[in-house]
N, C-alpha and C positions, 0 to 999 in steps of 0.2 A: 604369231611370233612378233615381239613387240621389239624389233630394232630400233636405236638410237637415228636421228636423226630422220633422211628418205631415206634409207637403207632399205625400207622397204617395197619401196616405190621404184629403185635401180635396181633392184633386182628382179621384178617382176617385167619393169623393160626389158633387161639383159634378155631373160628367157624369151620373151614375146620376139625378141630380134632375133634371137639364135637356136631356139629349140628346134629338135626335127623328131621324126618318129623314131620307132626303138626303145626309148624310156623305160620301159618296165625291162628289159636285157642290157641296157646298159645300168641301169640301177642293181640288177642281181650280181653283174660282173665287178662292182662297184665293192659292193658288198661282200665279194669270195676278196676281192684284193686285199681290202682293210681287216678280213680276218685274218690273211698271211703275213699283214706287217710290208704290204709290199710298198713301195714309193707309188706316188701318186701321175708319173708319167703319161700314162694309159687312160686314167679316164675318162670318162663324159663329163664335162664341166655343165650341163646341163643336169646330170643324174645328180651331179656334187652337189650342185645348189639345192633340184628338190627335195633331195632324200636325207643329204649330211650334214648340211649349215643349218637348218635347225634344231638337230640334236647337239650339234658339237656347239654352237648357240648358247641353248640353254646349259650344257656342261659347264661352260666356261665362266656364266655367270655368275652357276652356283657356287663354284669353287671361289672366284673371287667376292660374291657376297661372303663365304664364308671367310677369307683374308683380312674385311673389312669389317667384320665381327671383330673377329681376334686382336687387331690391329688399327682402331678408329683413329690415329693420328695420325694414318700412312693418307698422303695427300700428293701422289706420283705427278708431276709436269713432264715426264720425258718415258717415251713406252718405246723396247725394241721387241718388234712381235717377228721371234725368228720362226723360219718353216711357215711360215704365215698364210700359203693359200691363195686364198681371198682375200683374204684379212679378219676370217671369223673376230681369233682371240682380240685383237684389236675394238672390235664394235664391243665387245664385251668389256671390256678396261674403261671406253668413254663411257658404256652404260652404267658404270660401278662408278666411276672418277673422273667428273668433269673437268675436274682440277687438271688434267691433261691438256696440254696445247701442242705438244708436236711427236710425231711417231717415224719411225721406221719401221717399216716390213719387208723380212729380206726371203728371199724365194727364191728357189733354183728351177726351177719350171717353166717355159717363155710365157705356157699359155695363161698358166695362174697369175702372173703378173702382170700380161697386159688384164685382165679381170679384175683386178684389183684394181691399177690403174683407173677401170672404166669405175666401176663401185665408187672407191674413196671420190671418182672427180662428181658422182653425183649422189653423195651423200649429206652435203649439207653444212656436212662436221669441218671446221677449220682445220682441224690436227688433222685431219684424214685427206682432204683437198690438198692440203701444202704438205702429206707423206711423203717420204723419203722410201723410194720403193727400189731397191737392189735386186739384182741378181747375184745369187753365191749361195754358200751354205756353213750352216753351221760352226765348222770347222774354222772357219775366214774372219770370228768376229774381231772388231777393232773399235769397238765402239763402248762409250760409257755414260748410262741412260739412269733415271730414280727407276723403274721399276722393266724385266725384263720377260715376256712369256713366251714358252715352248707348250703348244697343246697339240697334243698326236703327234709327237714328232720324232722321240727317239725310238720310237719304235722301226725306223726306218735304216738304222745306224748296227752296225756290224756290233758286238756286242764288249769286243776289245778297245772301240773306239769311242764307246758309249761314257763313262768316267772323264776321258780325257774332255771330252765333248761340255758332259756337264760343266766342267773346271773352268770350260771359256765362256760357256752362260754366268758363272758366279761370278768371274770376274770381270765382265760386263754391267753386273746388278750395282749401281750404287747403293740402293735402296732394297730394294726385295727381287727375289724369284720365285716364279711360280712356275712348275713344269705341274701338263699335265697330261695322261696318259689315258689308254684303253683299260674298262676297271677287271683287267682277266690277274689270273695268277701271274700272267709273264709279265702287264706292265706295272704290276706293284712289284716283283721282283727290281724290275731297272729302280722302280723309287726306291726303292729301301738301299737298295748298294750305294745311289749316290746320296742319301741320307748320311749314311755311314762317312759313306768319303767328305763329303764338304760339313758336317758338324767338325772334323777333326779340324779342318782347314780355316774353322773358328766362326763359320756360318752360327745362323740362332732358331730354331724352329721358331714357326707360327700357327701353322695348321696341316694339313688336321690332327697332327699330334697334339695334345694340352700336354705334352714331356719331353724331355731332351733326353729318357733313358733308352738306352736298346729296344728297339723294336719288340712286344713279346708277341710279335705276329709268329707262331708256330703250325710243323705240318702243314695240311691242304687247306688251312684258314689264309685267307688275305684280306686287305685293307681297301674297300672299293665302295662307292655310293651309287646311287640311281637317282637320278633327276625324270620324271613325266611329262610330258608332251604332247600337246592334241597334233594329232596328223591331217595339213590340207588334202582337200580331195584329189589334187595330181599328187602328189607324196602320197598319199592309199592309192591309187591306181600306180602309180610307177613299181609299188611295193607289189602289188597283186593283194594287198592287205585289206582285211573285214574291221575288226578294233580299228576305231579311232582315236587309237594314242599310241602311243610307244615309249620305252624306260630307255634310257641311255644310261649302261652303267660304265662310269668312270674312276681314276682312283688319282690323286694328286698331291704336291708337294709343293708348300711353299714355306721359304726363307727368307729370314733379315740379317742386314747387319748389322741392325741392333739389337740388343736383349728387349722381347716382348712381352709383359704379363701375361704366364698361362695359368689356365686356373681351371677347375672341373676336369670335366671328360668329356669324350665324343662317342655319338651313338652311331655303332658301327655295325649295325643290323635292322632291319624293319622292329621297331618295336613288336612288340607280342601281346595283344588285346585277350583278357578274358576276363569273366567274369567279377573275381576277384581285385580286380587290376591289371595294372600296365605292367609290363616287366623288359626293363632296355638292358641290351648286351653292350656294355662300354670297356673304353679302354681310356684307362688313367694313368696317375704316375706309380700305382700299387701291381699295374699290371691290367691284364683282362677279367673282365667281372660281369654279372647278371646284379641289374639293381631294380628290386619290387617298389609299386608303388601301389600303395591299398586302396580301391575305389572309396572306400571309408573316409581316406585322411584329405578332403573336398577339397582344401585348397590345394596341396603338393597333384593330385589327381589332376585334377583344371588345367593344371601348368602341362603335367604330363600329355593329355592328352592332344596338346597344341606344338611337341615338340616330331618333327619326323628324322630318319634315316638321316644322319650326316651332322643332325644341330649338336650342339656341346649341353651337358647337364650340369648343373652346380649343387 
């Protein structure tokens, strides 16, 4: 896991200073929580780190590589990383965006904040060293940053309070938000209502839609990616796990306040190899579509075979 700055190196302190045994039951327990949606109170901040931060990690980067696709002028200096954790989403923002010099991460948890505290003071990174590290939640913000992320977070939030919630991240965004979620049915569900709700509110897509029309996400289809991962050897022992990798699948949403060139489509399925050719399931501004690409036609082929789950086609 190739973290910005020592990131890597405070973290592998952290554990060395506070791990204890258990790890494979509290990583299982870990694991029954984040499938419930439950808050993070409870856990093993030892299981958090081997088992979650580097999937939620690499999630987070793919998402905002993908931001940074879509959106090459966005050059963020001010990041509020609400629900923040540790400060996963944060490491991921400076690994996207140097251009950052100062953050917030606000967290309602004591223990994940003094963590974070300890992290950012040995990470390396000025913007993470001189953080602005709150206790509070969600709900409390008062603050107005260029660019604002929520990753795993409203899934924590009662579902009437979820809307409102979104409306105080928008209006914290100077520049863009990114919320990102678990990629199940229920948390593309929360994306798509607050899609709904803040396009009205005159927000502009960026990604991963390439369209501002109605969602034609239909039925038991939903809008989610996978990002891969090799597994360290205490993350496969905490897991009880043989495969050395894991898919993290994720589903996200981010917005500007300015209008963004969209153009193409996003492939919102594992491409489909055979013989024949490639064949990507996208979704455009015409709607959802299957698009062939003939091993024949070499050079469109070439391009095809280089693009995976999640990139845009043109």
């Amino acid at each position: 896991m190739n973290l910005p700055g020592h990131l890597n190196v405070a973290l592998a302190q952290w554990l060395a200073d506070h791990a204890t045994g258990g790890l494979a039951q509290a990583s299982a327990a870990l694991s029954e929580a984040y499938r419930a949606g439950e808050t993070s109170s409870a856990v093993s901040l030892a299981a958090y780190l081997t088992t979650r931060v580097p999937a939620t990690f690499a999630a987070n980067l793919r998402v905002l590589e993908s931001v940074a696709e879509a959106w090459p002028g966005l050059a963020p200096q001010s990041l509020l990383d609400v629900g923040a954790g540790p400060g996963v989403a944060s490491w991921a923002a400076l690994a996207q965006w140097p251009s950052l010099t100062s953050a917030t991460q606000v967290e309602q948890e004591p223990k994940f904040l003094a963590l974070a505290r300890a992290l950012n003071a040995g990470s390396g990174l000025p913007a993470l060293a001189n953080a602005d590290v709150v206790q509070g939640q969600l709900q409390q913000l008062d603050k107005r940053v260029d660019l604002v992320l929520a990753s795993y977070v409203l899934a924590e939030l009662p579902l009437a309070q979820m809307v409102d919630a979104a409306g105080r991240l928008w209006a914290a965004a100077g520049q863009a938000l990114v919320l990102v979620e678990p990629g199940t049915p229920q948390g593309f569900a929360r994306l798509r209502a607050i899609r709904d709700h803040l396009l009205k509110d005159g927000a502009h897509v960026v990604a991963p839609c390439t369209h501002a029309h109605v969602c034609p996400m239909v039925g038991d289809d939903w809008c989610h990616f996978k990002v891969r991962l090799a597994r360290s050897r205490a993350h496969m022992h905490a897991k009880g796990a043989v495969v050395p990798f894991e898919d993290e699948a994720f589903s996200y949403l981010a917005l500007a306040r300015q209008s963004v060139a969209l153009a193409g489509s996003r492939i919102i399925a594992p491409p489909a190899v055979a013989k024949p050719g490639i064949t990507f399931r996208l979704c455009q501004a015409e709607g959802l579509g299957d698009h062939h690409i003939a091993r024949r036609d070499k050079a469109q082929y070439k391009l095809a075979k280089s693009k995976r789950w999640g990139d845009t086609w043109t």
